[in-house]
C-alpha positions in Angstrom: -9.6 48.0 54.2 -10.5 46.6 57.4 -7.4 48.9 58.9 -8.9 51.8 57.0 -12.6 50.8 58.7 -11.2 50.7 62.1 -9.6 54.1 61.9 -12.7 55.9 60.5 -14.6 54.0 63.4 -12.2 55.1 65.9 -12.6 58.9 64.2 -16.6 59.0 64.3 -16.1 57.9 68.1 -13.8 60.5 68.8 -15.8 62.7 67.0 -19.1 62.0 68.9 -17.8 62.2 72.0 -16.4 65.7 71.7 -19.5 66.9 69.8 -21.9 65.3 72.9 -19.1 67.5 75.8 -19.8 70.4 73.7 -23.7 70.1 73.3 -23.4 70.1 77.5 -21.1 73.1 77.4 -22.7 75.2 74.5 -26.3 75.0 76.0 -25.8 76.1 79.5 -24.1 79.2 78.3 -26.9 79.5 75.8 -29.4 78.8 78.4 -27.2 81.2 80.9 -27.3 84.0 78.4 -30.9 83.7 77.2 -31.6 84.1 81.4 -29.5 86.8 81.7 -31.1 88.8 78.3 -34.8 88.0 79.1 -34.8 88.8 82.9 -37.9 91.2 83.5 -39.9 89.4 80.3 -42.3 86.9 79.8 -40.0 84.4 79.0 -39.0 82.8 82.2 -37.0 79.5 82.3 -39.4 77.6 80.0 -38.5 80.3 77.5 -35.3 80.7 77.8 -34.0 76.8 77.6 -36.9 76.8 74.6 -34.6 79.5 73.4 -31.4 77.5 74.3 -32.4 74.7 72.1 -33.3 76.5 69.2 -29.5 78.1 69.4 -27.4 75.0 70.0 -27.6 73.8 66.1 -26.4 77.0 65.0 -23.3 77.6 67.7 -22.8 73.9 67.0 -22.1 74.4 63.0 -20.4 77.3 63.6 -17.7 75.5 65.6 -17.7 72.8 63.8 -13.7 72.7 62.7 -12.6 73.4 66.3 -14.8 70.0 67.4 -12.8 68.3 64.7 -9.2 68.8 65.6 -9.9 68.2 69.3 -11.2 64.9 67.7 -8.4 64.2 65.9 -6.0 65.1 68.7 -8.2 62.4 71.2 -7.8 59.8 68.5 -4.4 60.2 67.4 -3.0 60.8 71.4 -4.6 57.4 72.3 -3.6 55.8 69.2 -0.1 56.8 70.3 -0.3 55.5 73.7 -1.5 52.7 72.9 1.0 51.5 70.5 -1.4 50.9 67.6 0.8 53.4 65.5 4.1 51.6 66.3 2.3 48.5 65.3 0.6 49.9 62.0 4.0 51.4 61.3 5.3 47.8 61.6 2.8 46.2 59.3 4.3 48.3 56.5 2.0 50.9 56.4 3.3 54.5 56.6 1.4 57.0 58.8 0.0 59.2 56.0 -2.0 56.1 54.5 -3.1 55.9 58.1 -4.5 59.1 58.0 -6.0 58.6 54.5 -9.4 57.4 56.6 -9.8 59.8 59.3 -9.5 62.6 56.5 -12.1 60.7 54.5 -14.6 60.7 57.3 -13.8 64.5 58.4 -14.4 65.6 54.6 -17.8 63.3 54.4 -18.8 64.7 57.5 -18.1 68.1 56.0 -19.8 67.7 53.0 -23.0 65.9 55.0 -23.2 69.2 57.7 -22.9 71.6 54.8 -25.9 69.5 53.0 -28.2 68.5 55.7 -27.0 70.6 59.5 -26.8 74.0 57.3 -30.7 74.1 56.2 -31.5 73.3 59.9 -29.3 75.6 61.3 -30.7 77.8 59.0 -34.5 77.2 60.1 -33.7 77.1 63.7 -32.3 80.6 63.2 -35.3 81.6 62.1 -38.0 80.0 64.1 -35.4 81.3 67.4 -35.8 85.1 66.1 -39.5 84.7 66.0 -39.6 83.1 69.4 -37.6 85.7 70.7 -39.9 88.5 69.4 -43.2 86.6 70.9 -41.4 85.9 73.7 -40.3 89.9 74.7 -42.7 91.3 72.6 -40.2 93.3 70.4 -41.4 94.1 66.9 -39.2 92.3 64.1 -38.4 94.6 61.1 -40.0 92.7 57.5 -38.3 92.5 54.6 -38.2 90.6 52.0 -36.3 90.4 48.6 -37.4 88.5 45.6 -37.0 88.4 41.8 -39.7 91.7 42.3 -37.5 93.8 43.6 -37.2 94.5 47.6 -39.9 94.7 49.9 -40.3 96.7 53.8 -42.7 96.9 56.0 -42.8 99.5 58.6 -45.4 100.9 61.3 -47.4 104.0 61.1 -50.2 106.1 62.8 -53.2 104.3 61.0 -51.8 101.4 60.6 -49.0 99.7 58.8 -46.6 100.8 55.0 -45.8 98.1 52.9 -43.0 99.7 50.2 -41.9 97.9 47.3 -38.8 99.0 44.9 -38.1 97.3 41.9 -34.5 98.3 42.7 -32.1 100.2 45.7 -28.5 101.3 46.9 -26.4 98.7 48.4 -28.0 99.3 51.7 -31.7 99.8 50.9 -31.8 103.5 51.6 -32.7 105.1 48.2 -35.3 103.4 46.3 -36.4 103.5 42.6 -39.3 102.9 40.9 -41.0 102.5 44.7 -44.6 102.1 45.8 -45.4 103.1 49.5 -49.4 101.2 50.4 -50.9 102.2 53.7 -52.9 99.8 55.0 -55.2 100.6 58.3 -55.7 98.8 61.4 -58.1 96.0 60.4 -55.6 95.5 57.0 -57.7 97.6 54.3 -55.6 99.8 51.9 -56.2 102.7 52.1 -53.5 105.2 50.3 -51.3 104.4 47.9 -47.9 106.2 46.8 -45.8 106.0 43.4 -42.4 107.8 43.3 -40.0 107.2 41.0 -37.4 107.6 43.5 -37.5 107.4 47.4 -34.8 107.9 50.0 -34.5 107.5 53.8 -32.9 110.5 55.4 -33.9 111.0 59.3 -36.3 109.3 60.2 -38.2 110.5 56.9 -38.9 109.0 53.6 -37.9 111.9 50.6 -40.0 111.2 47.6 -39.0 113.4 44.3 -42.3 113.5 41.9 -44.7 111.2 43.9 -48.1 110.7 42.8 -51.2 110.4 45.6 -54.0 108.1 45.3 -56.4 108.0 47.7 -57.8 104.3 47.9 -61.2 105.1 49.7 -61.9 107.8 47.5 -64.6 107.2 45.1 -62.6 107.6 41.7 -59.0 107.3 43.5 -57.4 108.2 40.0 -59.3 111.3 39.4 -59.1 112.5 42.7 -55.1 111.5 42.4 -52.4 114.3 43.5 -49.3 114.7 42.0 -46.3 116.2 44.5 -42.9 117.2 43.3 -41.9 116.6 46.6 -43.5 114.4 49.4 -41.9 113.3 53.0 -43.0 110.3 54.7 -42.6 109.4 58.3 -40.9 106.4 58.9 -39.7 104.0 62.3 -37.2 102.3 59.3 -33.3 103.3 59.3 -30.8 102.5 58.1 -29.3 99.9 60.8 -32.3 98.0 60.7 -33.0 97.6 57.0 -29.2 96.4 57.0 -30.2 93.8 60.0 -33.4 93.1 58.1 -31.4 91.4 55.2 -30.4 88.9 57.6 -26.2 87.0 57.9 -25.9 85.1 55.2 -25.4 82.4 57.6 -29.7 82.7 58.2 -30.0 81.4 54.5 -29.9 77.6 53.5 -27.5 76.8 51.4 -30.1 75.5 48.9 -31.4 78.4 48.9 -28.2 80.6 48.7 -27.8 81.0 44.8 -31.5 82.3 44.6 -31.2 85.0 47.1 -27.7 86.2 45.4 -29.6 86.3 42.2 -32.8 88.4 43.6 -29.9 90.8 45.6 -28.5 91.4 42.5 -31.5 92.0 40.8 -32.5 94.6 43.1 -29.7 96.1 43.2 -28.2 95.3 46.5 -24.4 94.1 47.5 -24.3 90.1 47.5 -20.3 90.1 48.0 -21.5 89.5 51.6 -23.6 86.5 50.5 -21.2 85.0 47.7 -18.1 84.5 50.3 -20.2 83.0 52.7 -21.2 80.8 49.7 -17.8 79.7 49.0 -17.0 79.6 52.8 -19.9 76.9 53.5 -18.4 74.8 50.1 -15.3 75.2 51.9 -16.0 73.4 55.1 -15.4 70.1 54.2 -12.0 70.6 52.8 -11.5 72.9 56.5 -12.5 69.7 58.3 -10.0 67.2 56.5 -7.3 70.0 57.1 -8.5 70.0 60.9 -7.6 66.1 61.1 -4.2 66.5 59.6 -2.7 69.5 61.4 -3.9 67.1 64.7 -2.4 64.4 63.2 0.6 66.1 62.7 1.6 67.4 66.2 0.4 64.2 68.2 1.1 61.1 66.1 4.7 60.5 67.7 4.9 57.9 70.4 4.7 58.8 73.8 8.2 57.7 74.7 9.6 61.0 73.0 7.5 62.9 75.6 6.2 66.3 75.4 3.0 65.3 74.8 1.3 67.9 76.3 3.0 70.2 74.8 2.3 68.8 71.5 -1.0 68.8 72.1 -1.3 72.5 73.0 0.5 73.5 69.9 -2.2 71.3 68.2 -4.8 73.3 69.8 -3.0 76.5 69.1 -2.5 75.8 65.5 -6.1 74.8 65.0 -7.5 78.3 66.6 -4.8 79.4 64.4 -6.4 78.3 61.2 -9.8 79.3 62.3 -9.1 82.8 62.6 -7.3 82.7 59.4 -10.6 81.7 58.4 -12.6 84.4 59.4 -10.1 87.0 58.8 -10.1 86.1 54.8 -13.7 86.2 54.9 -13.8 89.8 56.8 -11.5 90.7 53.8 -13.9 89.3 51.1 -16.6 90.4 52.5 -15.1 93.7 52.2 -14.2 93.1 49.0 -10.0 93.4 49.3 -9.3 89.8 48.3 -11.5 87.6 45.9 -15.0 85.3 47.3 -12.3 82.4 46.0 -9.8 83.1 47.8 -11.2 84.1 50.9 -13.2 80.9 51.2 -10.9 78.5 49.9 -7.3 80.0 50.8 -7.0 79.1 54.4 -8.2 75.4 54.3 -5.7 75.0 51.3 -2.9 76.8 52.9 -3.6 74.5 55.9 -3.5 70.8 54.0 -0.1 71.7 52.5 1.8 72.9 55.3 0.2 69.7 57.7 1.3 67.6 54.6 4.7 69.2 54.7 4.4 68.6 59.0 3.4 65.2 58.3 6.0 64.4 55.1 9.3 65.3 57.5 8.2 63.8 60.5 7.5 60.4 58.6 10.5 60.2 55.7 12.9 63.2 57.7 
């Protein structure tokens, strides 16, 4: 136990130094970026390291199984040149129950990001595309999906639409059962449009059988029109009704299984949503894997030399797996391999062939 203690120690301070060299790193390129995008705006340098900040969770978390293999590699490298394998090796224990620990602590710490660092990631996202839109004054598309059905918001003439659809396409652009509210500039309603179906074509909202009610009238149902067929201007398109649904990554993921539910009920594609699901569940097993592929190139002894060598295959393996990653989750997100598989292929693929690394360098 106490063996097993001193390991996860040495882990946890691998681990923190790497993450603290990367908080340096990741936020003056966020802070170089943020100067380089929001030159000419309001921003200014206040702005833009506020901007920064808000970024660095989120680019953190995102490179959060690369942090853990360079981790492993410091620990394991020093642990080799200083003998304290040899000597565990000597005590009688093997070097996979040495690595029992480490793998512990990278799939806790996996398990505590996914829990607690994904809903903050998930509100700094947030609070740093609102910033960002107060900051350069850029109007942010609203949308919003709920049990209800799907709800926009788009500019007008007078004043602003709110449309609500009980249900859409898998990309929002043909509505049913849709109501289209005009409100004016001090926020009274003012018109309001029922259509059984809706759909955005050009830069134009197509309504098939709408009926008119004008709110200021002074009996708006009596005075109510009826239109086979009624067009709309609209600022919406397609791209940004798409970008209004948000990444996946946006969403906490306590609040992940709701919004998949309210997708579906509206009619929208939640494949998108349901890997990245599986994918976050993933991470902690992603981590552990992380700390044995490290272990695996860099836990001989230094006498063999090659080190460095060993170490860049280490590295190369690792951005190896990660793109493995991210290419199964292109594919599931595309919907050519299963959300299961996608998410949970890679890490598993990973542990068994470090295990099988690990297995014939220790018993041949």
């Amino acid at each position: 136990m106490t063996l097993s203690l001193y390991l996860a120690r040495r882990f946890l301070g691998a681990m923190g130094l790497v993450l603290a060299v990367f908080m340096a790193l990741v936020f003056l390129i966020n802070l170089a970026e943020e100067m380089r995008d929001k030159a000419g705006t309001a921003a200014g340098l206040t702005g833009a390291m506020e901007l920064a900040a808000l970024g660095l969770p989120a680019t953190l978390y995102r490179i959060l199984p690369l942090i853990t293999i360079l981790a492993a590699i410091a620990q394991f490298v020093a642990l080799a040149r200083s003998s304290e394998l040899v000597v565990i090796r000597a005590a009688g224990r093997s070097g996979l129950r040495a690595l029992v620990a480490p793998a512990l602590t990278a799939l806790a710490l996996g398990a505590l990001a996914v829990a607690v660092l994904n809903p903050v990631v998930a509100a700094t996202s947030r609070i740093t595309e609102i910033r960002a839109a107060q900051l350069t004054g850029e109007e942010r598309t609203a949308l919003s999906i709920s049990r209800e059905g799907l709800w926009l918001r788009q500019g007008s003439a007078t004043g602003h639409i709110v449309v609500h659809a009980e249900r859409s396409n898998e990309d929002g652009t043909e509505l049913l059962e849709t109501t289209f509210t005009s409100f004016d500039h001090e926020g009274r309603p003012v018109r309001r449009i029922w259509a059984p179906r809706a759909r955005l074509a050009d830069g134009r909202w197509l309504l098939e059988e709408a009926k008119d009610w004008a709110l200021d009238a002074t009996n708006p149902e009596r005075e109510a029109v009826l239109h086979d067929r009624l067009v709309l201007e609209s600022d919406l398109t397609a791209d940004r009704i798409r970008d209004g649904f948000g990444r996946p990554s946006d969403l906490s993921i306590w609040d992940a299984a709701d919004f998949v539910v309210a997708l579906d009920t509206a009619g929208l594609s939640s494949r998108k949503h349901r890997v990245w699901i599986q994918t976050e569940l993933a991470l902690p097993l992603l981590l552990a894997s992380m700390v044995l592929v490290g272990a695996g190139f860099t836990m001989r002894h230094v006498r063999f030399g090659g080190t460095g060598r060993m170490v860049l295959m280490a590295i190369g393996a690792g951005f190896g797996i990660y793109f493995l990653r991210n290419f199964a989750q292109v594919l599931g997100e595309n919907g050519q391999i299963p959300p299961l598989l996608a998410a949970w292929g890679p890490p598993s693929a990973a542990v068994m062939l470090s295990l099988g690394l690990l297995l014939h360098l220790e018993d041949g």
